[in-house]
C-alpha positions as CSV (number, residue, x, y, z in Angstrom):
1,X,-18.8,-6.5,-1.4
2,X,-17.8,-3.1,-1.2
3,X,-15.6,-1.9,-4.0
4,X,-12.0,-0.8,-2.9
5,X,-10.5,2.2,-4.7
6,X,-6.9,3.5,-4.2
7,X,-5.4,7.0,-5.8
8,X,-2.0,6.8,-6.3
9,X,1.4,6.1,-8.2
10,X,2.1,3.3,-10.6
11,X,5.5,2.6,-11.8
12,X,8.1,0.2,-12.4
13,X,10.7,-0.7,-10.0
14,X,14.5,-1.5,-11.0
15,X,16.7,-3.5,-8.3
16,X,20.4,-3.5,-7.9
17,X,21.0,-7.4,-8.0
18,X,24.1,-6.7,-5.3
19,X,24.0,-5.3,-1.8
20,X,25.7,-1.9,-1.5
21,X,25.7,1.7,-1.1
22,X,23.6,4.0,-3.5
23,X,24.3,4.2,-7.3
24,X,27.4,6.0,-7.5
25,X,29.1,3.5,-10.0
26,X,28.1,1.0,-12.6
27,X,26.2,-1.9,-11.1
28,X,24.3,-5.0,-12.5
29,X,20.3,-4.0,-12.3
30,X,17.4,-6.5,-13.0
31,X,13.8,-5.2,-14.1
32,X,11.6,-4.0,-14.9
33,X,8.7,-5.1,-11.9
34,X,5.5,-3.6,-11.5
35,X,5.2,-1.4,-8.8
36,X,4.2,1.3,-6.6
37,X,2.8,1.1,-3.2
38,X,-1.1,1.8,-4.1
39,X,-0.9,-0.7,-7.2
40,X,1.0,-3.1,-5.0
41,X,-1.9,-2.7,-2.9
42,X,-4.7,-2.9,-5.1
43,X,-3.3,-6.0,-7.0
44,X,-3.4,-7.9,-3.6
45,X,-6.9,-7.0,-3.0
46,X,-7.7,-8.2,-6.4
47,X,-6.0,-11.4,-6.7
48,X,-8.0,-12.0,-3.3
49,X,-11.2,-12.1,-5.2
50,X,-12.3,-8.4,-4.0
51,X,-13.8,-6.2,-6.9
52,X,-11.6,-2.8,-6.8
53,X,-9.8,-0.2,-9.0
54,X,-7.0,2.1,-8.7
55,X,-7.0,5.9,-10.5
56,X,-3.4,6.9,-11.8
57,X,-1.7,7.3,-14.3
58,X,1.3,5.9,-16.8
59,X,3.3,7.2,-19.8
60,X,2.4,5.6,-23.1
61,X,5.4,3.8,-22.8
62,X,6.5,-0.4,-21.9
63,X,7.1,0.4,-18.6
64,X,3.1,1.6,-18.6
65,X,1.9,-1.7,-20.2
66,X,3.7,-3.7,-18.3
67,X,1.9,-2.3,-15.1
68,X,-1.3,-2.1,-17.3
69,X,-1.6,-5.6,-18.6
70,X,-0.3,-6.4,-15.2
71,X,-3.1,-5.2,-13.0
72,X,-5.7,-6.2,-15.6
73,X,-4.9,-9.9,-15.7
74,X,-4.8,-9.8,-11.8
75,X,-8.5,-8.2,-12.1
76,X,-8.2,-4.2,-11.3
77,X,-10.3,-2.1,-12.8
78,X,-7.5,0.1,-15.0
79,X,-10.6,2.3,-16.4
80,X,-9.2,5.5,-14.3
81,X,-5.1,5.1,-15.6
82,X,-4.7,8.0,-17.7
83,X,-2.0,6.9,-20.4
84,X,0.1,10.4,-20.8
85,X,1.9,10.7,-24.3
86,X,4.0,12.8,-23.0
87,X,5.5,12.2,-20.0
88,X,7.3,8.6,-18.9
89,X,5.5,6.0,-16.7
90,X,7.5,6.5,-12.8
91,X,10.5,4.6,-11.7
92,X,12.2,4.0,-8.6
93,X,15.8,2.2,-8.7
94,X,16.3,0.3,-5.1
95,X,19.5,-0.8,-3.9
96,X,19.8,-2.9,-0.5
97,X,22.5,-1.9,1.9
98,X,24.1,-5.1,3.9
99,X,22.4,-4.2,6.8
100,X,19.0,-5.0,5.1
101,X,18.1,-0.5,4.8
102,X,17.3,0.2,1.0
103,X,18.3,3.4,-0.8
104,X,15.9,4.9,-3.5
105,X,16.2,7.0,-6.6
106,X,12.4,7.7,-7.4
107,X,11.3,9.9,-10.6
108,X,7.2,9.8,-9.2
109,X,6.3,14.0,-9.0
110,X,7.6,15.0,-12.4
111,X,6.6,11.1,-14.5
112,X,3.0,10.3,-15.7
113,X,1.4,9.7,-11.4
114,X,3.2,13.1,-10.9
115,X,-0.1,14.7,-12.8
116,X,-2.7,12.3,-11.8
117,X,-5.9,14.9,-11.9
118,X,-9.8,14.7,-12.0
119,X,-10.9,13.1,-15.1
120,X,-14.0,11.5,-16.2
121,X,-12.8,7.8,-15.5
122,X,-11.7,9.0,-11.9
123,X,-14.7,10.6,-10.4
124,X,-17.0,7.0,-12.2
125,X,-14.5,4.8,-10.8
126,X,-14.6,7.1,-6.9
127,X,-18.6,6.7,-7.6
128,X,-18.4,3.1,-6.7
129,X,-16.1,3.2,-4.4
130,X,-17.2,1.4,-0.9
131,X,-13.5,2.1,0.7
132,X,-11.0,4.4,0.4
133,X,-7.1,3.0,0.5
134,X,-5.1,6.1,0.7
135,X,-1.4,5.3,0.7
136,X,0.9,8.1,2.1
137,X,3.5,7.9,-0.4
138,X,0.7,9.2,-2.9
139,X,0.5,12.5,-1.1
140,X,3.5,13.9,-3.3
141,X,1.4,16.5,-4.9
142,X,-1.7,19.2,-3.9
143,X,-3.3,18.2,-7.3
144,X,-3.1,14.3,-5.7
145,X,-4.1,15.4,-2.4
146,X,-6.6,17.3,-3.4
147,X,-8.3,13.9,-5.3
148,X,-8.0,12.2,-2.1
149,X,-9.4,14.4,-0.1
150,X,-12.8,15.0,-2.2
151,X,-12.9,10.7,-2.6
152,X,-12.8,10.6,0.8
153,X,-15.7,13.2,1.4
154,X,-17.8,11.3,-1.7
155,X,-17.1,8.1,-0.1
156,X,-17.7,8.9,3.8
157,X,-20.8,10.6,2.6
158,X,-22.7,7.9,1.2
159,X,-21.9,5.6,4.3
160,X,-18.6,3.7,3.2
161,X,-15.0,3.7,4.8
162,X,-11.2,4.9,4.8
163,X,-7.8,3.0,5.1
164,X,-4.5,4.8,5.3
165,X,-1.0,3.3,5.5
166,X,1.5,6.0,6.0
167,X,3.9,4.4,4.1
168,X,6.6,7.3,4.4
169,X,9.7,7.2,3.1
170,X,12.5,9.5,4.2
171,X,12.8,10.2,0.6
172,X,9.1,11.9,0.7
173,X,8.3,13.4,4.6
174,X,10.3,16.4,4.1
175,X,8.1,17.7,0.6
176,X,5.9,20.4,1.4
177,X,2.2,19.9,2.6
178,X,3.5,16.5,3.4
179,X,2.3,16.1,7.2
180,X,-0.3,18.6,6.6
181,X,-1.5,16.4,4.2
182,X,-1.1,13.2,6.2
183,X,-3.0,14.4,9.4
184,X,-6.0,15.5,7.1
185,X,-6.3,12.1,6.0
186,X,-6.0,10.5,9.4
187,X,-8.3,12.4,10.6
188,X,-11.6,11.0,8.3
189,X,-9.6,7.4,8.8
190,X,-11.4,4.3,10.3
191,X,-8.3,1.8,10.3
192,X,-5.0,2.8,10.4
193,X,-2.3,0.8,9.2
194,X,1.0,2.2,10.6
195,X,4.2,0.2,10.6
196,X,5.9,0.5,13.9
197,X,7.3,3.7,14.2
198,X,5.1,5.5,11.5
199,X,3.1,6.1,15.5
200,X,4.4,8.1,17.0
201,X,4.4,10.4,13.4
202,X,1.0,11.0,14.8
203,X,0.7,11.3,18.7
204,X,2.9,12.6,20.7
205,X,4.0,9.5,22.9
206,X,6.3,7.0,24.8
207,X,5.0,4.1,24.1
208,X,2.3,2.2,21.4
209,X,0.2,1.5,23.7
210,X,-0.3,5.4,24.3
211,X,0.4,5.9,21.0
212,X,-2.7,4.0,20.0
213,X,-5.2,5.2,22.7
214,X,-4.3,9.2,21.6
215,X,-4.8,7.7,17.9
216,X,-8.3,5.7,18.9
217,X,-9.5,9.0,21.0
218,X,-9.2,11.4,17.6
219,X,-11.7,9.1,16.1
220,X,-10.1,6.5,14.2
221,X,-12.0,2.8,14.8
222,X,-9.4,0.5,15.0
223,X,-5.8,0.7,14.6
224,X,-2.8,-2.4,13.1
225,X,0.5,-2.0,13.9
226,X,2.5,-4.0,11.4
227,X,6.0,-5.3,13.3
228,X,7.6,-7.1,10.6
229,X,9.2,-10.3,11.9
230,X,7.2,-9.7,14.7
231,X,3.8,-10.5,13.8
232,X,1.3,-7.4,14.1
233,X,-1.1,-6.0,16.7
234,X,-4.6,-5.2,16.3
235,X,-6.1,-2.3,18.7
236,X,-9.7,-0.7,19.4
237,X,-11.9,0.3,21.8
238,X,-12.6,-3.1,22.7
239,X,-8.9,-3.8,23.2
240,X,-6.4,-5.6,21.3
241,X,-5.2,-8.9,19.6
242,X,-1.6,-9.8,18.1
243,X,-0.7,-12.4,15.7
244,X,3.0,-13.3,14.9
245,X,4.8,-13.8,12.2
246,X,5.2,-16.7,9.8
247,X,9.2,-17.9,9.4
248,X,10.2,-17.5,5.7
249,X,13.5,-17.4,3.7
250,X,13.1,-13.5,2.7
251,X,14.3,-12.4,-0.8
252,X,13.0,-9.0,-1.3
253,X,10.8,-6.9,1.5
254,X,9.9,-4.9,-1.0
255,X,5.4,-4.8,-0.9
256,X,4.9,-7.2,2.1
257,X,3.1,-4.1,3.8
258,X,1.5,-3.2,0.7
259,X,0.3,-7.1,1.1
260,X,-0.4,-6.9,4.2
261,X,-2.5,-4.4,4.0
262,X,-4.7,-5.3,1.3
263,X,-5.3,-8.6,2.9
264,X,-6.4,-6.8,6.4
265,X,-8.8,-4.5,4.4
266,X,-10.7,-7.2,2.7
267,X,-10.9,-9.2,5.5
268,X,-11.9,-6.1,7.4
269,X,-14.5,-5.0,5.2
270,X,-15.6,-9.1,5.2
271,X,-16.2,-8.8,8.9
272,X,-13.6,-11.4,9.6
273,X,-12.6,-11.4,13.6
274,X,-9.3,-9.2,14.0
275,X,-7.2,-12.2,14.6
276,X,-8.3,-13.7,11.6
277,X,-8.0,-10.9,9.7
278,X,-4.2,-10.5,11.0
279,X,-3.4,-14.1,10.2
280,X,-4.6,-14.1,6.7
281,X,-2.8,-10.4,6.4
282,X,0.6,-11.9,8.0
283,X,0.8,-15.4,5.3
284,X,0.2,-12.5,2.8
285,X,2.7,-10.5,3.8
286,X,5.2,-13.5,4.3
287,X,4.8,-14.9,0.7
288,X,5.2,-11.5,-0.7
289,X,8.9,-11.2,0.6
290,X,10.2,-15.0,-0.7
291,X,10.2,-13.6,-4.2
292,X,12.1,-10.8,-6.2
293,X,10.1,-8.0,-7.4
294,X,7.2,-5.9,-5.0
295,X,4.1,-7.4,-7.0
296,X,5.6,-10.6,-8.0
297,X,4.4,-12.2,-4.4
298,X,1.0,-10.9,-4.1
299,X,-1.3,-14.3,-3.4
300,X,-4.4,-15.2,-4.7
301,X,-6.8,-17.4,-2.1
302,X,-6.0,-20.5,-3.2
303,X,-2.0,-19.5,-2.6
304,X,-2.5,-18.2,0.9
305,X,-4.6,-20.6,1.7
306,X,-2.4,-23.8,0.9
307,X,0.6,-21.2,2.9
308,X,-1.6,-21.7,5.9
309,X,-2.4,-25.3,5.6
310,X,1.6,-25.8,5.1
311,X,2.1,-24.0,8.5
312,X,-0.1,-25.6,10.2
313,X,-3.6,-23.5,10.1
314,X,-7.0,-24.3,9.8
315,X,-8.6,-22.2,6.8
């Protein structure tokens, strides 16, 4: 199997346990939960059975071990987490609005994954790398762009692949470089994993059916759409399959499409037909959002496995 690698944030997550507006008075908070898109991402490949590793970096603090010890029981390979002395591990506080929208207070460019660099650990870990996950949110910084951008060359050179989920916040698109750096990446990308109106970030369109086909023309192989309560959508040359979504009580949102994802890529990677893959990806994504916290849902086999069977699907 090919080894997945990710480059990216780690950090903990703290969650408003009311609905509201912001953080502009004192409100009860619950936390601290493992976190951050790429680590969200890599546990879910990991608890899935697929060998893989993620290069960041935490403050040599709790909030570091507890995504450390985290991650390791789940089976990443932590070699490439820097542990900074100096600097804390990176938080994000998330509050729900009624209307389901979240608003964020991140401290990601100046904690511990705001100076992930080249180290030792980094470029053994990229070495046996197979795939490439790059997660938009990680493009934050030229020092973290520029890591990407030579794991992608070392990893498209000796014959493997690239993933990339936008994953753009609001909080993020408007930092400099920031869609520079996102169209460099999609262009050495072989499946893209956009959420709905991430799209048309990228082509100039109407529709996502024209988004797609000005997306599959620049070179990338195959293309998901993730649609939330909708299911998702599989495109290539070949044409396209959709898979819908499985009906769940949601308590938190937060790292279904982190889920998702992961469970697309290793099936991907497995050679698994598309509508496969997007079934396996969508029970994945569906038990990640009936419990509270962004890692606290990912799903080993055996868990996604029994989901299926409880819905009614042959695995």
């Amino acid at each position: 199997m090919k080894k997945v690698v990710t480059i990216g944030e780690i950090l903990v997550e703290i969650m408003a346990v009311e609905p509201g507006d912001g953080f502009r008075e004192p409100i009860a908070l619950v936390g601290p939960f493992p976190s951050g898109a790429p680590a969200i991402f890599i546990d879910q490949v990991a608890r899935l059975g697929h060998p893989c590793g993620i290069v960041s970096a935490v403050g040599s603090d709790d909030f570091g071990r507890v995504n450390l010890d985290r991650l390791a029981a789940d089976g990443v390979d932590i070699s490439a987490i820097a542990v900074d002395p100096e600097v804390p591990t990176g938080s994000a506080f998330v509050r729900y609005r009624p209307d389901g929208n979240r608003d964020f207070v991140f401290n990601i460019k100046h904690a511990a994954c705001g100076a992930i660099a080249p180290t030792a650990a980094a470029s053994a870990l990229i070495a046996e790398a197979g795939h490439l996950h790059v997660m938009g949110s990680s493009l934050f910084s030229p020092s973290v762009v520029d890591l990407v951008t030579e794991a992608i060359a070392a990893v498209k050179g000796r014959g493997g692949t690239v993933s990339f989920d936008p994953n753009v916040r609001k909080e993020i698109l408007g930092l400099p470089g920031m869609s520079r750096a996102l169209s460099r990446v999609l262009a050495e990308t072989d499946l893209f994993l956009p959420s709905g109106g991430e799209l048309f970030l990228f082509a100039e369109a109407d529709t996502e059916a024209e988004a797609v086909t000005r997306i599959l023309a620049s070179g990338v192989k195959a293309v998901v759409v993730k649609a939330g309560a909708e299911g998702a959508r599989y495109y290539d040359h070949a044409g396209t399959v959709s898979a819908p979504a499985f009906p769940v009580t949601e308590i938190d949102p937060t790292g279904a499409g982190d889920s998702f994802g992961a469970a697309f890529v290793v099936a991907w990677l497995a050679g698994v037909p598309p509508r496969e893959a997007l079934i396996s990806a969508n029970a994945c994504g569906a038990r990640a959002v009936t419990v509270k916290g962004p890692m606290e849902g990912t799903s080993t086999t055996a868990e996604r496995d029994a989901f299926l069977a409880a819905h009614g699907v042959a695995v």
